[in-house]
N, C-alpha and C positions, 0 to 999 in steps of 0.2 A: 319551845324557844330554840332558834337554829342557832346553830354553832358552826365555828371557822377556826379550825388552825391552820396557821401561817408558820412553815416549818422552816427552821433552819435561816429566819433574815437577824441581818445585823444592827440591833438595837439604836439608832443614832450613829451607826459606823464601829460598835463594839466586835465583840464576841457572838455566833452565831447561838441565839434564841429561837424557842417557840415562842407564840402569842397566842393565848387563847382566846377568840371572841365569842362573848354567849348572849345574843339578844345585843343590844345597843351598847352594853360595857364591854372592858377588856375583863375577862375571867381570874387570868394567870398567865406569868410570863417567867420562864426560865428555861432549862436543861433537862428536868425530868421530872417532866407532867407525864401526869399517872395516862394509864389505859382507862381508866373509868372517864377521866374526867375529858376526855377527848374522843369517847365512841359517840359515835354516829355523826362526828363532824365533818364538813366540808374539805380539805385541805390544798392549802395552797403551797407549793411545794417554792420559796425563795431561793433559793440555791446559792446563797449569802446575797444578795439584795439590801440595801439600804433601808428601812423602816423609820420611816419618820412621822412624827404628827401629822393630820391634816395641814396643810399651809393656809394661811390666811390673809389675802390681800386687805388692804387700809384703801386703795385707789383704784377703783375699776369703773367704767363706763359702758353703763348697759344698754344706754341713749333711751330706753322705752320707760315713761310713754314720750312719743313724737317725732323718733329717730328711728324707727323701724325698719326702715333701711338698711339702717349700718348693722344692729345687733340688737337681737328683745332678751330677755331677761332669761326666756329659757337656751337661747344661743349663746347666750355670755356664759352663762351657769354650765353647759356642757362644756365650753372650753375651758373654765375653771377648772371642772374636775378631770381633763385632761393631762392639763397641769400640774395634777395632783394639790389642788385648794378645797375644801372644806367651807370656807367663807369667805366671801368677798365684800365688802362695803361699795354700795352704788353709789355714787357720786352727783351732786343734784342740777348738773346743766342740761336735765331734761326740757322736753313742750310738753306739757306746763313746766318750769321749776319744780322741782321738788322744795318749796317751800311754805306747805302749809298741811297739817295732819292727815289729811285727805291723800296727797299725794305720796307722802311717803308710805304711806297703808296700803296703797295702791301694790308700790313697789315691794312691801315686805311679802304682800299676798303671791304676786307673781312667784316670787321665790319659791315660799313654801307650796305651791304646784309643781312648781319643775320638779326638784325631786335631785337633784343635783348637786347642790351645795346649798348654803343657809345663805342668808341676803340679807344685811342691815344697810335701811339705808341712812344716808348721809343727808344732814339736812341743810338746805342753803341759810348764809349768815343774814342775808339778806333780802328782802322784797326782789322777782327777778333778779336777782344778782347784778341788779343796780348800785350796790353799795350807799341808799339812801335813807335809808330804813331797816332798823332788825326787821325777821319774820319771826314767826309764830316758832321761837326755839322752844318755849315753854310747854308748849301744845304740840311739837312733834315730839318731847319727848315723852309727857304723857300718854301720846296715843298707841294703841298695839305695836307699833314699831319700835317703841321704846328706843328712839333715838338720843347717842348722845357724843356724834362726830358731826360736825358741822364746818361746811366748807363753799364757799363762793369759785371753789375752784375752775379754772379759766379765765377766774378773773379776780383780781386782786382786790382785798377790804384796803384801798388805799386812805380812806377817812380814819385820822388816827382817833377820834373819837369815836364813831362807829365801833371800828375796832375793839378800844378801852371798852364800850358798853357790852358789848358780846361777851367780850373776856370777863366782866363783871358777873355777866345772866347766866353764865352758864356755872358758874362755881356752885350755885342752889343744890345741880344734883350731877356734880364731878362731872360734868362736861368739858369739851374740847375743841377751839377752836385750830382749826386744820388751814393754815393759808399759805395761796397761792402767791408765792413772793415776787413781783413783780409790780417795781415803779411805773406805770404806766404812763410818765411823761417822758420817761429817760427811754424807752421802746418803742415809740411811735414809729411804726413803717418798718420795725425791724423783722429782719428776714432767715439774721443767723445770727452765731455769736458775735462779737466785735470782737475783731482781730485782723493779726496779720491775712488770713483765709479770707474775711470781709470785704478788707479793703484790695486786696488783688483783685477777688470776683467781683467785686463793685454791688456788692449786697449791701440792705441796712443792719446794719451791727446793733447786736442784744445785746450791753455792756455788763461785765459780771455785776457793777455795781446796784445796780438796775435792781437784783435778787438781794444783795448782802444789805444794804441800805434799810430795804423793807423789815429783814429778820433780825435788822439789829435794833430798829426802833421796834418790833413785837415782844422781843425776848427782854425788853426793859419794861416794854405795858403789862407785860404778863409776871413778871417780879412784883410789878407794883402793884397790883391787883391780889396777887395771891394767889393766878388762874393757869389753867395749864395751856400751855401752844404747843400744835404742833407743825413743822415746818415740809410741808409737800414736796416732792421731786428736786433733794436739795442736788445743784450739779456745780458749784465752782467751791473752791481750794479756799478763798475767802471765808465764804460761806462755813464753812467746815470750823474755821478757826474761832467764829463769832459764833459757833454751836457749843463749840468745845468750853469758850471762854463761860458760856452762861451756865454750864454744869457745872463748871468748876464752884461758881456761885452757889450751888445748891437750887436753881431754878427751875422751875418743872415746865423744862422745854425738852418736847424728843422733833425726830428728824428721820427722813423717809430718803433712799433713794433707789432710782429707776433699775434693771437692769441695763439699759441702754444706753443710759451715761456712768455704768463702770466697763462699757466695753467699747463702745461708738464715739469716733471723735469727730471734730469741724471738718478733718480733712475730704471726709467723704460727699460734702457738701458740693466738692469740684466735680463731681460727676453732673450734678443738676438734677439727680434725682430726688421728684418728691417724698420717695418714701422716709427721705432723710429728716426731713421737715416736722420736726415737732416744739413745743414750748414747755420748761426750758429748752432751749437749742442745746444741741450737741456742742463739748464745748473741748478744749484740749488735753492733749495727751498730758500734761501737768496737771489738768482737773481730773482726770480720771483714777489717775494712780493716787491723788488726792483723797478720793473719796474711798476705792478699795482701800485704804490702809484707816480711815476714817469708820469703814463698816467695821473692819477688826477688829479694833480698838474699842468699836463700844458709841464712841462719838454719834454716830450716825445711830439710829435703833434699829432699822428694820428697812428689808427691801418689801417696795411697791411697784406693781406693775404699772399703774398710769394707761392701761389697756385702754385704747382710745378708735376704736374702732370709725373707717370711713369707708362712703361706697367708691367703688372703683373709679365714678367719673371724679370724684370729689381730690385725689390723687393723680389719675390718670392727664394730667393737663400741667403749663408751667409750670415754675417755680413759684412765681409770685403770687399767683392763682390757686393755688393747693391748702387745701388745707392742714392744719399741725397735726399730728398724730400718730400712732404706731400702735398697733398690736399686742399684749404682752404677755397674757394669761398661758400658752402654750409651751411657749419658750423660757418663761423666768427661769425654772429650775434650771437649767441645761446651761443657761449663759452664768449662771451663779455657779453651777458648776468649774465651767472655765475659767471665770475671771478669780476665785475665790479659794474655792477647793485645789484645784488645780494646781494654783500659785502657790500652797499655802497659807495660806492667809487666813482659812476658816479651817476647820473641820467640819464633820457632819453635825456632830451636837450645837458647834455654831450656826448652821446651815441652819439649824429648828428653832434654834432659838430668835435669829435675825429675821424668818421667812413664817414661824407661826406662833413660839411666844410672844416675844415683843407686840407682833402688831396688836396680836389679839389683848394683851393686857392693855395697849394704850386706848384700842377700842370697845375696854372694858366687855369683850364679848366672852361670856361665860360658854363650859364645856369645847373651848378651842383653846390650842394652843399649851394642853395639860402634858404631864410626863408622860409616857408608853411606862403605866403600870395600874395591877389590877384594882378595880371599881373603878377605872377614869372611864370618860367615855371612849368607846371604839369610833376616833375620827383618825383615818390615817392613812399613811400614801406610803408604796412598795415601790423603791427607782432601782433601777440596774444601770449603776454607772459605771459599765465597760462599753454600755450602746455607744457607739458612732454612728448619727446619722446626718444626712442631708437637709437640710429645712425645706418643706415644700410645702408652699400655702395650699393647694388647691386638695389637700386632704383635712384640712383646718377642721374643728369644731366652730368655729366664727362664723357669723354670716360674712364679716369682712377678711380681707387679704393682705391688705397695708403692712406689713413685717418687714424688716428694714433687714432678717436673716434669710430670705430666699437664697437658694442654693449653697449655704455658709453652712458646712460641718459643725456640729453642735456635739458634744457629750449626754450620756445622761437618756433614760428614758423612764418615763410614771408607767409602769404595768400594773397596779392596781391602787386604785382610791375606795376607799371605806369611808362613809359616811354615817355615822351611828349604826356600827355594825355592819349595812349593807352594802354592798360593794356598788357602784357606781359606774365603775374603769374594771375592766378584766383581760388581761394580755394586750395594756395599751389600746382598749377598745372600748367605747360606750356601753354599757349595760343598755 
């Protein structure tokens, strides 16, 4: 059984530790680990380095199968663990949908090939994410994929009965419906947030209501129900407050947000560059500060990437022509870094808890997201946050380039990911 120790990193930002890894668990973790119990191993010299659990995205877009263009499964997967992620949840606005057992077995199989990270995938609420009909939630989650996040995401379960029914079916086996919050009568044509920035540029305005509207009539079907919601890419100040308000309830509502809307505002929108262009829209510097002090706090549960991969022509062209989307999987840690640590606002322990407990308990995904102690599994990522670097896609693990960070100094670098035991990432590099 091969063995790893990882000498001298900082446990969650503590006190410098060994970690002993032996076969797919963690062995031992302290100060003085014997000579026996560490011959003939591997060593990884941290030189106080950050140690954190594997991270675990809730929101990722692998587009395959039908998008293979932008990103397949083993291209996503490698940026994941670039990232320093462990597990990612694929997201079901594939060709086909990922709405019927078939399809997400598809996806779960691609995963366990790469070798990369783990893959759950996500199952749509809906027949093609028409919003007219459930799909087969029953049957994806009985199938090897053992699905049990489900999400029409890109496009909103605006039928509040639909809805009600979803949030009924899935309570059978503690499922979760995952929605994308978005009025899609109040958004028609819209181009960016609604605002002052809107209406100067003369763009169609995304009005925050548009999002709060949706979440505040879910977080009351989902009280009545008895069912748990969870609230995707939450990005305005509103929104925050009709999250907070439903916990206060005791309601089994949690809430996701982007790296890119605790750092990115509407103003960058005045450039006219596509790469700005995502849904939610980037929205104001009052929403943003809203939301970092919301991740803090607890209100928010957990950051998601929303990694939304597109091909260069698909961006490369107007505004109004471009597609929504952005990148995530490379950058999250580095920008949480910023906005969060940074400030303040987090520590590293928070840092684990918001970027791989959380998600992983709301995505009920077992062996992710455990403590860094011995018998857990060995899932976990080694950052040295003194790195200063430049962002520069054209080194990407992505097939795509769309990052809204090109040439923006970032903090923060993943020099190794561990994946049950086996290392993935080594000196910031693909195994």
């Amino acid at each position: 059984m091969s063995k790893i120790l990882i000498r001298g990193a900082k446990v969650l930002g503590g006190e410098p530790q060994s970690v002993l890894i032996s076969g797919e668990t963690i062995a031992a973790v302290g100060t003085d680990l014997s000579a026996a119990d560490t011959e003939g191993a591997t060593v990884v010299e941290a030189d106080g380095a950050i140690l954190l659990p594997g991270l675990v995205d809730l929101h990722t877009h692998l587009r395959e199968p039908g998008r293979e263009d932008s990103e397949t499964v083993l291209t996503g997967t490698r940026a994941a663990a670039i990232g320093g992620f462990t597990a990612v949840h694929a997201m079901a606005n594939t060709f086909p949908v990922a709405d019927t057992a078939g399809v997400v077995e598809q996806v779960w199989r691609l995963g366990r090939e790469s070798g990369y990270c783990d893959v759950q995938p996500v199952g749509a609420v809906t027949v093609g994410l028409e919003g007219k009909q459930l799909a087969e939630l029953g049957a994806m989650h009985d199938s090897a994929a053992g699905v049990r996040v489900f999400s029409d995401d890109g496009k909103c379960v605006d039928d509040a009965v639909i809805m009600r029914r979803a949030l009924e079916y899935v309570k059978a086996f503690d499922g979760v419906i995952a929605q994308h919050a978005q009025e899609p009568r109040l958004t028609e044509g819209a181009q960016m947030n609604e605002g002052v920035v809107s209406a100067e540029l003369g763009l169609g305005g995304w009005p925050a209501v548009a999002e709060e509207s949706i979440i505040a009539r879910d977080v009351l079907l989902a009280a009545h129900v008895g069912s748990r919601v969870h609230i995707c890419h939450l990005s305005t100040a509103g929104s925050v407050e009709i999250v907070r308000w439903a916990k206060s309830k005791g309601w089994n509502v949690t809430a996701e947000v982007t790296p890119h809307h605790l750092l990115l505002t509407d103003e960058l929108v005045r450039t006219y560059n596509p790469v700005y262009k995502v849904n939610p829209p980037l929205r104001t510097e009052a929403d943003v500060m809203a939301l970092r002090q919301a991740l803090a706090d607890g209100t928010i549960d957990c950051v998601a990437t929303d990694h939304a991969p597109h091909p260069h022509e698909d961006k490369d062209c107007e505004w109004g022509a471009a597609a929504m989307g952005m990148v995530g999987l490379e950058t999250a840690l580095s920008v949480v870094q910023h906005t969060m640590v940074e400030t303040g606002l987090l520590d590293w322990a928070g840092v684990a808890d918001r970027m791989s407990a959380r998600p992983a308990a709301i995505g009920r995904l077992a062996g992710h997201g455990r403590p860094i102690a011995a018998g857990e599994p060995a899932n976990l990522v080694l950052v040295d946050p003194a790195y200063r670097g430049v962002v520069d896609p054209a080194g990407f693990a992505s097939r795509s380039r769309n990052t809204p960070y090109e040439g923006r100094e970032l903090p923060g670098r993943v020099t190794h990911t561990f994946l049950r035991g086996r290392a993935t990432v080594v000196d910031g590099k693909l195994t």
